[in-house]
C-alpha positions in Angstrom: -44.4 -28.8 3.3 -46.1 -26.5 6.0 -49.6 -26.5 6.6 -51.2 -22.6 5.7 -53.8 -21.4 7.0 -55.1 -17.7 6.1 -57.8 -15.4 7.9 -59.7 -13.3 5.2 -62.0 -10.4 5.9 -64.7 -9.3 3.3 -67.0 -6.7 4.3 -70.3 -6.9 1.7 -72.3 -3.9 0.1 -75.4 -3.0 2.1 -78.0 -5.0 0.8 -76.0 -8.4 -0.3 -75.8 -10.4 2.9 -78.5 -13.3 2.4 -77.2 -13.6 -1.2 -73.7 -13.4 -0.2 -74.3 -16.0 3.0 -76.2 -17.9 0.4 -73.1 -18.2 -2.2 -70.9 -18.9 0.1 -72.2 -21.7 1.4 -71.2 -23.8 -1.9 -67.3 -22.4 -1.8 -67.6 -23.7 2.1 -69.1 -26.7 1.7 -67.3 -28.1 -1.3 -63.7 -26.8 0.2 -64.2 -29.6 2.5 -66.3 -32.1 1.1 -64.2 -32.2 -2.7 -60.6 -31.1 -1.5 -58.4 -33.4 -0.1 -55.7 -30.5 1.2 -58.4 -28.4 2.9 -58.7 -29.2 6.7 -60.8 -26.5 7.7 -62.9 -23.9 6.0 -65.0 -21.5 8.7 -67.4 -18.9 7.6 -67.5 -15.8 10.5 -70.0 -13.2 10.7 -68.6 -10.3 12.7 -71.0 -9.8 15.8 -71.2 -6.1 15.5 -71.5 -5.5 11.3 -73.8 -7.9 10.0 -71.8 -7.3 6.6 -68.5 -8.1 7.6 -68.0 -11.8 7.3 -64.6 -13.8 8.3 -63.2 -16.7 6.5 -60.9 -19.5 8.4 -59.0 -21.4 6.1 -56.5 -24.1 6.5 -54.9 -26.0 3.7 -52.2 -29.0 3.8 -49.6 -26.8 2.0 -49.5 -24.4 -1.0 -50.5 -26.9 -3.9 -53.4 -27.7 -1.7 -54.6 -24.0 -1.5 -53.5 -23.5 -5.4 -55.8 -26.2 -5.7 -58.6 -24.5 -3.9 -58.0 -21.2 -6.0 -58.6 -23.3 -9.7 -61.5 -25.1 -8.0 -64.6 -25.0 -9.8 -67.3 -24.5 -6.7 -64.2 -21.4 -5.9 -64.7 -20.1 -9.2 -68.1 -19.9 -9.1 -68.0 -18.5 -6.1 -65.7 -15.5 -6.7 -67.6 -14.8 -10.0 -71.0 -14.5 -8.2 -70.2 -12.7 -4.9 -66.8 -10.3 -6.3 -69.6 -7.6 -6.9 -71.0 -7.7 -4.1 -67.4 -6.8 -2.0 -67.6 -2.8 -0.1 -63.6 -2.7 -0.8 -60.6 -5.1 -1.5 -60.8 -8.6 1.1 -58.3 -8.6 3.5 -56.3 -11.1 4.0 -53.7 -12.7 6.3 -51.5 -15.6 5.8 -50.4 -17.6 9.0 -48.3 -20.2 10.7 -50.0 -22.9 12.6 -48.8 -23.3 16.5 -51.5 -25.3 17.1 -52.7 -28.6 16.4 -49.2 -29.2 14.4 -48.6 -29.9 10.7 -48.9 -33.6 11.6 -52.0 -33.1 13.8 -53.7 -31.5 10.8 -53.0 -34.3 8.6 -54.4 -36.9 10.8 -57.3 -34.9 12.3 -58.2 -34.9 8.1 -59.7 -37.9 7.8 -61.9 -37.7 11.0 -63.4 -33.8 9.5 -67.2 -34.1 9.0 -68.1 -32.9 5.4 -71.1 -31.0 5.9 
């Protein structure tokens, strides 16, 4: 089972960025605080469009991020902010180089939970 990791670009409607910062915070923090296949989950503000905001996921492999998808804090999530989206998220799926599959897996149980 590969480790995924995706890179998702939202840009927010004029006028939605504290909420959407706000909202975000509990899909972020319970990625990895409640699930066990989430090693990483970054929130990005773009330095030159304050309402263009980058997500860094990385998940143990695809049950892991299916898992995050049916989550409840996910659900939540996508049900308060989806409104609030200037056009479609973007999204890329990717191959980790580095740290390796393996290194993800061990580096898990050292992640900080915020």
């Amino acid at each position: 089972m590969n480790v995924i990791s995706i890179f998702v670009t939202i840009q927010i409607k004029q006028g939605f960025k504290e909420r959407f910062v706000k909202a975000s915070f509990g899909d972020a923090q319970g990625s990895v605080r409640d699930e066990p296949g989430c090693f990483r989950f970054d929130m990005l503000q773009d330095s030159s469009d304050p309402n263009c905001f980058h997500l860094y996921e990385v998940y143990a492999d695809e049950a892991a991020l299916e898992a995050h998808r049916n989550s409840p804090h996910y659900k939540t999530w996508r049900e308060t902010v989806g409104d609030w989206f200037d056009g479609q998220a973007k999204r890329v799926a990717m191959s980790t180089v580095f740290p390796s599959d393996d290194g993800w897996r061990k580096q898990k149980s050292h992640l900080l939970n915020w």
